[in-house]
Every structure is written in structure tokens, then in C-alpha cells.
TIGUSE-872585 format. One line per field, with one value per residue: x, y, z of N, C-alpha, C in turn; residue in one letter. Coordinates in steps of 0.001 Angstrom, whole numbers, plus 500000, padded with zeros to 6 digits. Layout:
# residues N
nxx [X / ...]
nyy [Y / ...]
nzz [Z / ...]
caxx [X / ...]
cayy [Y / ...]
cazz [Z / ...]
cxx [X / ...]
cyy [Y / ...]
czz [Z / ...]
rest [A / ...]
***
This chain:
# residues 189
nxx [500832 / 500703 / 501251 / 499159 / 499492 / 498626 / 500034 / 500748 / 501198 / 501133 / 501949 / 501366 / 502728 / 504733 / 507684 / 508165 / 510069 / 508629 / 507910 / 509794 / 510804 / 509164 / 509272 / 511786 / 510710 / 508750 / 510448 / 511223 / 509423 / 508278 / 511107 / 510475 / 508673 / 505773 / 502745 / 502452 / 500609 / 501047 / 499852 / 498706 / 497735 / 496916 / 495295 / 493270 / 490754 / 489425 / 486766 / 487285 / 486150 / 483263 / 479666 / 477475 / 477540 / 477987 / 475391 / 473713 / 475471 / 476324 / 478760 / 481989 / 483048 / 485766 / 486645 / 485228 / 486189 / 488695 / 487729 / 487266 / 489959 / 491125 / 490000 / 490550 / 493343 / 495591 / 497602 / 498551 / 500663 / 502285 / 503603 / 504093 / 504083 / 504993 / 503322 / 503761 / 504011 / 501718 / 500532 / 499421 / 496592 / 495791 / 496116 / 494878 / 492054 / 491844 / 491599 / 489053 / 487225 / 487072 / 486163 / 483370 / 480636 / 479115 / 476059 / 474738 / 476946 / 479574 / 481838 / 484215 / 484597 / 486545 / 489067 / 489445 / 490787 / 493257 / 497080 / 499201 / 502231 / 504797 / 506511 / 508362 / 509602 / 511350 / 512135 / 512745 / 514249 / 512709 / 512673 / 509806 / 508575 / 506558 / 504316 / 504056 / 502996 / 500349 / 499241 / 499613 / 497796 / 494917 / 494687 / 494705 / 492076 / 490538 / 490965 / 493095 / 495788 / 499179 / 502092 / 505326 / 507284 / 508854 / 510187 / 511969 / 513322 / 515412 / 516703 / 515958 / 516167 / 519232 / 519620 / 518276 / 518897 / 518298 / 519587 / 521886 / 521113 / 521137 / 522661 / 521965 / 519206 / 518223 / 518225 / 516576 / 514736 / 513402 / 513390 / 511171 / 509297 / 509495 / 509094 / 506207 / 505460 / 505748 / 504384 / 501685 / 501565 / 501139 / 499507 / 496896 / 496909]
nyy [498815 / 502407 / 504774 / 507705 / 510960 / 513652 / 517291 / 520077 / 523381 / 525275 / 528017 / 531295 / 532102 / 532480 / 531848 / 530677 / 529735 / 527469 / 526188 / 525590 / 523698 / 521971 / 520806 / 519282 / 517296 / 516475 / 515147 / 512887 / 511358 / 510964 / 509617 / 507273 / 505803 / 507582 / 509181 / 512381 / 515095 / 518420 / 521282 / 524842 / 526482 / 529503 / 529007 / 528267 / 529649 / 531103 / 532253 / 533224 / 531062 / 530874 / 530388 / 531474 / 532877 / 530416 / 529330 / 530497 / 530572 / 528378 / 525791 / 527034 / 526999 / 526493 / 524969 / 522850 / 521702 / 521341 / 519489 / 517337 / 516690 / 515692 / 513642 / 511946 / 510859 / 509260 / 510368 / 513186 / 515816 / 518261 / 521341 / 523859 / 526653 / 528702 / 530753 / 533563 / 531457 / 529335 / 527353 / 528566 / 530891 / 530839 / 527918 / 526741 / 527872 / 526314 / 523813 / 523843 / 524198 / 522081 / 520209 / 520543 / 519175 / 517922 / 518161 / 515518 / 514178 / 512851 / 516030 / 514593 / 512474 / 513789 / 513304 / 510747 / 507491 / 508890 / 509319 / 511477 / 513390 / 515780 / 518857 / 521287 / 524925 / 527718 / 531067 / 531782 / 530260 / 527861 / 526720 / 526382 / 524139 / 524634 / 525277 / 522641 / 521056 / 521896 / 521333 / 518892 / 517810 / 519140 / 517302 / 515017 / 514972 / 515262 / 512513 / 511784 / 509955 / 510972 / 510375 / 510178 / 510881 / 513742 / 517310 / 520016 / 523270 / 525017 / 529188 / 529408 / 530935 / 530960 / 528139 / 527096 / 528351 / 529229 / 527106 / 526852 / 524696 / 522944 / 520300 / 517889 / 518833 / 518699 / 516011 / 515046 / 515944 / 514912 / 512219 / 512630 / 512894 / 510195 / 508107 / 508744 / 508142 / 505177 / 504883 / 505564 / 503383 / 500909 / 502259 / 501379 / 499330]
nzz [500000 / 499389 / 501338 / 501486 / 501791 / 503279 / 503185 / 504896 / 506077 / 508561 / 508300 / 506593 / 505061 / 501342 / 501666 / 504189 / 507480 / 508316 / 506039 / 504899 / 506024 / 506213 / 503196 / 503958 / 505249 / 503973 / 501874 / 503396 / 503394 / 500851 / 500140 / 501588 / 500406 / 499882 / 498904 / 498420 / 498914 / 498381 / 500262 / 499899 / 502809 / 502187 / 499772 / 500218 / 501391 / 504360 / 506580 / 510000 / 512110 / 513207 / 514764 / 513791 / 511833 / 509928 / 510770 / 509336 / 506593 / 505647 / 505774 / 504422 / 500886 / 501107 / 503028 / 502607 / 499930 / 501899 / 503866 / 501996 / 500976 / 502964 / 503550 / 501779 / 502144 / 504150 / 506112 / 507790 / 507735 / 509013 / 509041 / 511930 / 512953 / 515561 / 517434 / 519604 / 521594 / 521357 / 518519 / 515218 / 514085 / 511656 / 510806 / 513566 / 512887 / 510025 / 511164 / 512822 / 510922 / 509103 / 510625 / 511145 / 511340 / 508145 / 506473 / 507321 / 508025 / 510560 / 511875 / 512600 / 510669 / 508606 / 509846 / 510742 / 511328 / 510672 / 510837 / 511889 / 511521 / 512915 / 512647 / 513284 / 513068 / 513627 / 514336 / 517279 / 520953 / 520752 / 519159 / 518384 / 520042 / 522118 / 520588 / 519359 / 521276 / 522318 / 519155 / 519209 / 521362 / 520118 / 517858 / 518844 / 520221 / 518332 / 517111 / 515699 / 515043 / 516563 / 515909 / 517744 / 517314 / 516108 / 514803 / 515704 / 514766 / 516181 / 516102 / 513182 / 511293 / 510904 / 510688 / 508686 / 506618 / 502819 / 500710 / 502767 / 504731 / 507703 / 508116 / 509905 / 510772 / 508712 / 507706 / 510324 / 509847 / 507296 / 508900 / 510279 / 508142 / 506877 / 509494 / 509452 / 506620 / 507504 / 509618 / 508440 / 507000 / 508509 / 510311 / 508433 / 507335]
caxx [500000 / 501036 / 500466 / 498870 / 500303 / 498471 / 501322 / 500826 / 502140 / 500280 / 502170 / 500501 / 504102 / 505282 / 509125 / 508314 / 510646 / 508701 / 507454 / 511225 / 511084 / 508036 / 509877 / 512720 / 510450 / 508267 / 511506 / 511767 / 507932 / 508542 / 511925 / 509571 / 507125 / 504416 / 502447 / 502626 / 500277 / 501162 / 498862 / 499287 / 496479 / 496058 / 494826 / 492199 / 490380 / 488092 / 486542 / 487222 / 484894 / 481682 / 478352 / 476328 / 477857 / 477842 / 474377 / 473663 / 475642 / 477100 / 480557 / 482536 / 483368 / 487031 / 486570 / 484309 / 487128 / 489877 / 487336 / 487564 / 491481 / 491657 / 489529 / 491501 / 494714 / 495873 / 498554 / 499026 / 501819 / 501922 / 504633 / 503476 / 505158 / 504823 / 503314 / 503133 / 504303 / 501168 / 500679 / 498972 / 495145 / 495513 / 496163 / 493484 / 490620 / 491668 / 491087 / 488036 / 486311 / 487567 / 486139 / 482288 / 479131 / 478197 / 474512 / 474461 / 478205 / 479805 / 482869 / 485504 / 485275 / 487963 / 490122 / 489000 / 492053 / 494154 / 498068 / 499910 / 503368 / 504781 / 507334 / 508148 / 510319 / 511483 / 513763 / 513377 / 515487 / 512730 / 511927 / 508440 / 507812 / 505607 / 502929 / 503548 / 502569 / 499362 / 498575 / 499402 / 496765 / 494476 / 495149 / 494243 / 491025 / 489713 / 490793 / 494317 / 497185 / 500026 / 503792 / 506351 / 508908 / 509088 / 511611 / 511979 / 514361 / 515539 / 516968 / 515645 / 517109 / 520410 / 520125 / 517018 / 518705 / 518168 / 521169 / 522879 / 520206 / 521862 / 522126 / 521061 / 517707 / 517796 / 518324 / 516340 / 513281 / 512847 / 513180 / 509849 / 507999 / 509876 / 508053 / 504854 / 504767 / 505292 / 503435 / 500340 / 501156 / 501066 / 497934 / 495942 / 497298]
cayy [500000 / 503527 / 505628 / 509423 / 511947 / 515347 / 518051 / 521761 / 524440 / 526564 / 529697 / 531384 / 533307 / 531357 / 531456 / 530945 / 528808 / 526195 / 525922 / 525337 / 522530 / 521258 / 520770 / 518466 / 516280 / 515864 / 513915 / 511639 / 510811 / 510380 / 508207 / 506171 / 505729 / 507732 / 509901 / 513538 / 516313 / 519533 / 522526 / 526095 / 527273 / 530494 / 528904 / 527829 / 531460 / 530625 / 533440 / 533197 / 530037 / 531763 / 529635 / 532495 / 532737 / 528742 / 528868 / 531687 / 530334 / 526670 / 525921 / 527883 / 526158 / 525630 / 524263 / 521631 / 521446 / 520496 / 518212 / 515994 / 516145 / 515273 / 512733 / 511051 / 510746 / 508370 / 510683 / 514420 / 516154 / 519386 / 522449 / 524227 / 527995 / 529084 / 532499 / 534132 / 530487 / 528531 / 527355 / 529551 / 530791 / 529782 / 526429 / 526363 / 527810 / 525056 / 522397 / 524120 / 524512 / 520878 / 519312 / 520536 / 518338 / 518352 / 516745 / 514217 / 513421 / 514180 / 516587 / 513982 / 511934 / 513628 / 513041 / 508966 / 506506 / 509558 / 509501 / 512477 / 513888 / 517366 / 519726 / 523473 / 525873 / 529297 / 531825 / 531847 / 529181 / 526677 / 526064 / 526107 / 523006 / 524668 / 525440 / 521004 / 520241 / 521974 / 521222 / 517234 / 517674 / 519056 / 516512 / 513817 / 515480 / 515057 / 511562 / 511623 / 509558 / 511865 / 509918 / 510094 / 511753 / 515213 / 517658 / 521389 / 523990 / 526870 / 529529 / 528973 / 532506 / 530725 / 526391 / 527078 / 529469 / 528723 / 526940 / 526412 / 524107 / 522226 / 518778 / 517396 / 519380 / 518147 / 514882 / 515064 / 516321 / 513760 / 511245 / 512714 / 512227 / 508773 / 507304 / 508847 / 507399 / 503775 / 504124 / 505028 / 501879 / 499849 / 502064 / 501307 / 497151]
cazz [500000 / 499149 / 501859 / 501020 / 503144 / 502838 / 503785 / 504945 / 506836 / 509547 / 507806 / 504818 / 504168 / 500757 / 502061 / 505691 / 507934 / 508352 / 504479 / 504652 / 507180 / 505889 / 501991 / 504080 / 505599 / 502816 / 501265 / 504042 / 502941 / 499709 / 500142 / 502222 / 499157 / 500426 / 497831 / 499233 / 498096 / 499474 / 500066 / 500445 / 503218 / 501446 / 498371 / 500918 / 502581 / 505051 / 507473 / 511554 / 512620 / 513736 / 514403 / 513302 / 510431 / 509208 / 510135 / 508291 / 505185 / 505529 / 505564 / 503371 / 499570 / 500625 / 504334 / 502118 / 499398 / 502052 / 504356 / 500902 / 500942 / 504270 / 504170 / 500866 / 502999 / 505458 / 507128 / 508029 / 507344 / 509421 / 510138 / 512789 / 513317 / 516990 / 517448 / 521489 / 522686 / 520825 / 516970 / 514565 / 514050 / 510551 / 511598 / 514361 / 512160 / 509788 / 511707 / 512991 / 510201 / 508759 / 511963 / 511184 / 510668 / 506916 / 505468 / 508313 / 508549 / 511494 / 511372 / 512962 / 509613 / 507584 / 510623 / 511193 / 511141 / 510673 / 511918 / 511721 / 512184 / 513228 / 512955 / 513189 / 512625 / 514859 / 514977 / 518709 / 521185 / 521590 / 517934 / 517804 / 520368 / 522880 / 519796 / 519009 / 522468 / 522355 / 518587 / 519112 / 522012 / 519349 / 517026 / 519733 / 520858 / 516605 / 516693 / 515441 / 516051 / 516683 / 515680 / 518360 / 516663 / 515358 / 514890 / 515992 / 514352 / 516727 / 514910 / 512138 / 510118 / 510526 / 510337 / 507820 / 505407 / 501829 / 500333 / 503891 / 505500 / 509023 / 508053 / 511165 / 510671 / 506927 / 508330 / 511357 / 509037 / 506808 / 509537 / 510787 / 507203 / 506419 / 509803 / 509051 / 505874 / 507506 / 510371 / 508041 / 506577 / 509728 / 510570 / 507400 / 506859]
cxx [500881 / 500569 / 500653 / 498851 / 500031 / 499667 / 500689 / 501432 / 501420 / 500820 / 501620 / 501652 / 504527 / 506449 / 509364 / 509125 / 509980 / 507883 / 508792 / 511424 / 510292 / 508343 / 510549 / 512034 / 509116 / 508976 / 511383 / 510429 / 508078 / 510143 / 511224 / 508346 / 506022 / 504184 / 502395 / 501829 / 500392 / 500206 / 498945 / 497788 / 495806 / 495484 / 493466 / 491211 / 489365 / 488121 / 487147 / 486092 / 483672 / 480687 / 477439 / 476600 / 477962 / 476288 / 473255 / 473833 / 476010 / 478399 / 481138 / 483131 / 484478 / 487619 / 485750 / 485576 / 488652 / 489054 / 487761 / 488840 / 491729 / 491462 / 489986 / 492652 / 494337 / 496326 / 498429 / 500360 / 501929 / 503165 / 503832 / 504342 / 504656 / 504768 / 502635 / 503014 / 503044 / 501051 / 499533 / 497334 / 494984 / 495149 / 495057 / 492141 / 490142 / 490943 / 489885 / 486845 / 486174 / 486525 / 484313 / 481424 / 479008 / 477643 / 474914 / 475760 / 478872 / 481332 / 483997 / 485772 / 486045 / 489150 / 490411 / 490427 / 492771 / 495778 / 498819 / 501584 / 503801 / 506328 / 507399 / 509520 / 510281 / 512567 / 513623 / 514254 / 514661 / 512400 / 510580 / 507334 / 506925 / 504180 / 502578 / 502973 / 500839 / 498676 / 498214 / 498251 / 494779 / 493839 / 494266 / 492841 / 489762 / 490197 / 491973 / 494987 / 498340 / 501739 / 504358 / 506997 / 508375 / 510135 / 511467 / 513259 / 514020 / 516454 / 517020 / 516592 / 518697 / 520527 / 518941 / 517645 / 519051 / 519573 / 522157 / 521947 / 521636 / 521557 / 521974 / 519664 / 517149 / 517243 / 517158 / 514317 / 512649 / 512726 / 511890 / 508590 / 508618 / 509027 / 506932 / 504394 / 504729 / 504558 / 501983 / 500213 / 500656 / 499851 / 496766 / 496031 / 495758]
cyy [501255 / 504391 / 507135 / 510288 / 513715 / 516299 / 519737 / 522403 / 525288 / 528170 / 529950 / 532185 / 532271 / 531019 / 531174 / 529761 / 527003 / 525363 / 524869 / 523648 / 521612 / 520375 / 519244 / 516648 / 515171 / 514669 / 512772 / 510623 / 509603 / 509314 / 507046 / 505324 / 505854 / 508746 / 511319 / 514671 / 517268 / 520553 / 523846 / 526552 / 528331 / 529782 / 528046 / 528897 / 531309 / 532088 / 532786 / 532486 / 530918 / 530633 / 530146 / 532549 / 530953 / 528161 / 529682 / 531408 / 529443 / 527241 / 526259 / 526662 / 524986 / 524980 / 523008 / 520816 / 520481 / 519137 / 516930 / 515533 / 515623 / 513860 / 511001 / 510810 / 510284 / 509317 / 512367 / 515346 / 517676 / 520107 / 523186 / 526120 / 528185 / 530758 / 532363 / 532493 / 529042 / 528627 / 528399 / 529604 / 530193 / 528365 / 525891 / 526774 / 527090 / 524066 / 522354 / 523907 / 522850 / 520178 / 519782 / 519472 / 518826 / 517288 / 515691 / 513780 / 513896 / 514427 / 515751 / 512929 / 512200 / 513568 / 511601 / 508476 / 507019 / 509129 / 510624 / 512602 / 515479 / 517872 / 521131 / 523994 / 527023 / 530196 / 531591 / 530354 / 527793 / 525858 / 525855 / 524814 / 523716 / 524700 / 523753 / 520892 / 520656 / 521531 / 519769 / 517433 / 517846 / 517734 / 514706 / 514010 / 515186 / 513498 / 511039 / 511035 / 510121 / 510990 / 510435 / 511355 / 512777 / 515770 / 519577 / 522364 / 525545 / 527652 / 529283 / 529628 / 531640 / 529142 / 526104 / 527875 / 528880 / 528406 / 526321 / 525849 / 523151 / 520968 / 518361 / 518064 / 518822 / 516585 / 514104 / 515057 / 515615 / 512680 / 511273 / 512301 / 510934 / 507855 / 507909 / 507765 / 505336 / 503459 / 504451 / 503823 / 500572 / 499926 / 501337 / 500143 / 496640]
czz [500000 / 500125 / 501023 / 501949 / 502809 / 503796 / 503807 / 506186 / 507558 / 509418 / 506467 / 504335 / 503211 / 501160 / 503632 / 506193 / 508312 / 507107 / 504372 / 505240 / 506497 / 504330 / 502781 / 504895 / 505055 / 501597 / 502069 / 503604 / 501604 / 499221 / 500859 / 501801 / 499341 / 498811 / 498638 / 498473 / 499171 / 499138 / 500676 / 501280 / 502164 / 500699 / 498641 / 502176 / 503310 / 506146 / 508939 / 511484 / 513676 / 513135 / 514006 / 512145 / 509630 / 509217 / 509439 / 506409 / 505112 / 505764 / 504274 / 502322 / 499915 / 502023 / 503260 / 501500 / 500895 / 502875 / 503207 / 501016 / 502018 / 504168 / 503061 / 501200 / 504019 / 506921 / 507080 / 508138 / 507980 / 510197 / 510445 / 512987 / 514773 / 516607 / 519352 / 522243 / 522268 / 519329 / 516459 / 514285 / 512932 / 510563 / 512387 / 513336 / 511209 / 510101 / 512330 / 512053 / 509294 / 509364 / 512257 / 510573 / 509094 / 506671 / 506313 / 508650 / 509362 / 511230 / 512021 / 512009 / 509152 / 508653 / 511289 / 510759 / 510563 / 510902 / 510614 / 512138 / 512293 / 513535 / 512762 / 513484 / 513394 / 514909 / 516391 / 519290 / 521524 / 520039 / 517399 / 518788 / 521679 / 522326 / 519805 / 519992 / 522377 / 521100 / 518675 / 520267 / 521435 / 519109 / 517936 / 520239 / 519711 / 516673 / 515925 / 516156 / 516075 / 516735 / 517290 / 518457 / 516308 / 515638 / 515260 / 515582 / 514815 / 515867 / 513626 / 510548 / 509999 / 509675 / 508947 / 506401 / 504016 / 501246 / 501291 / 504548 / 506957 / 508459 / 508763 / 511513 / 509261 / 507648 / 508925 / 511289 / 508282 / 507641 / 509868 / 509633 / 506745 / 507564 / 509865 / 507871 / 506722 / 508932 / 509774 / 507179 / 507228 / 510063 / 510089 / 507090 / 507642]
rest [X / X / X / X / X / X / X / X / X / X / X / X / X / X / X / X / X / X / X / X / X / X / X / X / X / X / X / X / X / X / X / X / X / X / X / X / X / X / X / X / X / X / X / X / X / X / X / X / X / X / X / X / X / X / X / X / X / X / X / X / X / X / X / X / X / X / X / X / X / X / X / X / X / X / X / X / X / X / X / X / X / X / X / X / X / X / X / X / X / X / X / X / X / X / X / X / X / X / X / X / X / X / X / X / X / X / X / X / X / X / X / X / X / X / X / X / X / X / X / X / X / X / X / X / X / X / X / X / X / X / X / X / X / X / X / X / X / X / X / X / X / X / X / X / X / X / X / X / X / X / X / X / X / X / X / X / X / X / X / X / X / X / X / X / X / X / X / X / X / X / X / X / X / X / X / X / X / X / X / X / X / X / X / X / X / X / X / X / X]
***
């Protein structure tokens, strides 16, 4: 089996550090023979989750659009940026809006026999892992299985910079999408 490993980034900056991160451990995926589609949030605009507003107008086109992608993938693929010590609203209104009831189905299907993995990216000194701790809690709350492993890159501006990547973050990064892809194989057997 081929696992399918949707991949994104809780930053909507195209060059952001952990776009960067997110690139290296998308290899370890794909040396691991997973299929990997990546997705740029923006190219997905959803308002601030409001119940007045959803029942006002439904769930927005492209909260529908990614429920589908989600729900065609085994595995999750997710850099995380740390903003003020937790991960990003982008990110949370995502998974908010993902994680609604539509026409009778309830919203923890596109997250069913999920497993995910996680890393992030930071200029500051902790890398980004105080945002993982709360999103893998997330992540577990929808029904996700949350990997082990992940990887965190402090200073990012320096071990991140284009051209001069830290090989032990290169490294360190694909290790995190190489066992994703085989523990959604183990999941899904």
C-alpha cells in the first residue's frame, strides 16, 4: 500500500521557515514511498469560525474542498510555526472549520484513522515546540494519532537558510515524514 500523506504548513508566508522545514520532511515521505500532496492554506480562505455565520451560510466552499482532501489521505503532514508560545490561528481555524458536521456526517470523519506527524520551525530558542505540544493535544482530541517523533528547528534565520540548511535538521526532518509514511502503513494494513 502507498500511503497518502496530505502536507501543509500553519504559515501562509510562501518562504516561511517552516514551508522550509516542511519541503525536508516531505523527502523523508517520499523516500519512504508515500504519495505527498502539498497545500498552500492560502489557496484555501476561510473566514474566523463563527456559528452564526455557518448557520447563516454553511461551511465555506474551501473548508468543504479540504474536508475531501483530508479525508483522501491516510497521514498528516503538518509544520506548525509558533506564534506568542502557541501554533497559529491559521492552523486552528483550519482544523476548525475541517472538523464541522456536513449533510448528516459528522465533522471527525475527515480526521478517522488519521496519523499524523509534526514539525516546526522558529527563529526563537525553543523552535516552535511549545505550539507542538498543544497542537498534538488538538490533534488527539479530533481523533488523530500523533507519531512520536518530530523535529523542531531553533533559529531557524540561521540552520534554515536557503542553500545552507543544518544537516542534522535536513536529516532530522525527513526522519519525521519517512516514519509517518510507515506508520500510516502499519495504521491502514
Amino acid at each position: 500500500m502507498t500511503p497518502k500523506i496530505l502536507a501543509f504548513s500553519g504559515s501562509a508566508r510562501d518562504d516561511s521557515y517552516n514551508r522550509r522545514a516542511l519541503t525536508h520532511a516531505i523527502a523523508g515521505a517520499q523516500a519512504a514511498g508515500a504519495e505527498v500532496t502539498l497545500l498552500h492554506l492560502r489557496d484555501f480562505p476561510l473566514p474566523i469560525y463563527d456559528g452564526d455565520l455557518e448557520t447563516r451560510e454553511g461551511i465555506p466552499a474551501p473548508a468543504l474542498q479540504l474536508k475531501e482532501l483530508f479525508k483522501a489521505h491516510q497521514g498528516l503532514l503538518i509544520a506548525s510555526p509558533e506564534y506568542n508560545s502557541s501554533f497559529s490561528a491559521l492552523l486552528k481555524n483550519t482544523l476548525d472549520w475541517v472538523s464541522r458536521a456536513h449533510e448528516g456526517e459528522s465533522g471527525l470523519v475527515p480526521y478517522r484513522n488519521k496519523v499524523a506527524a509534526l514539525v516546526a520551525a522558529s527563529t526563537g530558542p525553543l523552535g516552535g515546540a511549545r505550539g507542538l505540544r498543544q497542537l498534538r493535544e488538538i490533534l488527539a482530541v479530533l481523533g488523530v494519532l500523533v507519531v512520536p517523533k518530530q523535529h523542531t528547528v531553533a533559529h531557524a534565520a540561521q540552520d534554515l537558510e536557503s542553500g545552507h540548511e543544518e544537516p542534522r535538521h535536513v536529516e532530522a526532518l525527513a526522519a519525521v515524514g519517512a516514519e509517518l509514511a510507515q506508520a500510516c502503513r502499519k495504521w491502514n494494513a
